[in-house]
N, C-alpha and C positions, 0 to 999 in steps of 0.2 A: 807397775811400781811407780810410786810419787816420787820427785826430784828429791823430797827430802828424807825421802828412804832407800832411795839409790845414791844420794849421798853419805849417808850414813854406813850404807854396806860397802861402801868403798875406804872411809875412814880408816885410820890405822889405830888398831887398840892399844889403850895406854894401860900398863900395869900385871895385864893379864898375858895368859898366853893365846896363840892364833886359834887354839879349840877349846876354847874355853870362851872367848868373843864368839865362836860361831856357834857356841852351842846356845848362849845366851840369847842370841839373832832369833836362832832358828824354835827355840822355845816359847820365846813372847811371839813368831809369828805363827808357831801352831796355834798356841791360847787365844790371841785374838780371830783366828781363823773357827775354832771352835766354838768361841761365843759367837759369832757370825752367824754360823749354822745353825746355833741353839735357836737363838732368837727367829730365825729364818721360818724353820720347822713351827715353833709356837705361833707364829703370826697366822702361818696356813694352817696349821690347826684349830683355829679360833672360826676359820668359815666364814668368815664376814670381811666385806667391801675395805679392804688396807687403805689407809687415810696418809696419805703422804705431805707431811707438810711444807708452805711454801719454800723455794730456794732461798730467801733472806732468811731464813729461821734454820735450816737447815745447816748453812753459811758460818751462822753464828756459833750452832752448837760445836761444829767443827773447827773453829779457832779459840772456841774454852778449852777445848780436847786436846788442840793439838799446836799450841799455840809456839811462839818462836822460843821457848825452853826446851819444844819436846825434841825429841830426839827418838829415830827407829833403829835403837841399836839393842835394845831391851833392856838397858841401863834403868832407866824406871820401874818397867814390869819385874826384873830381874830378886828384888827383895819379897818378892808376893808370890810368886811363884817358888822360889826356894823354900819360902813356908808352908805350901802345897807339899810339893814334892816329901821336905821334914816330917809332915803329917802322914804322908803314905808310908814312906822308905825313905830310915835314914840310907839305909847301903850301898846308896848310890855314889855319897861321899869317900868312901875308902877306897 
């Protein structure tokens, strides 16, 4: 886990309640853990030589993503995933 998602997981939630922050957590990090795999799977399925690009390119695309706004608490993922979820099952909410 990165410092700034073990910082994050230690933060104290403001507004919500304590399973309600954790649920938020633990949601944005299945989702991203899911697209992880998606793409994983597709790469090896494609059968051809995986091109990795240099560490400065790489560097960079990881501090557009995840730059000093973001935050691992799924405070951002949390609005996109709730519309997921809407689209399956509202019933989750009651």
């Amino acid at each position: 886990m990165s410092e700034a998602s073990a910082a994050a997981r230690s933060a104290e939630p403001t507004g919500m309640s304590e399973a309600e922050w954790a649920l938020r957590q633990d949601l944005a990090d299945a989702f991203r853990l899911n697209v992880a795999c998606e793409v994983q799977l597709k790469i090896l399925a494609a059968n051809q030589k995986v091109l990795i690009p240099p560490p400065e390119v790489c560097q960079r695309h990881y501090d557009a993503c995840f730059g000093s706004d973001w935050r691992a608490d799924g405070s951002m993922e949390w609005p996109g995933l709730r519309r997921i979820l809407d689209a399956e099952d509202t019933s989750y909410a009651s």
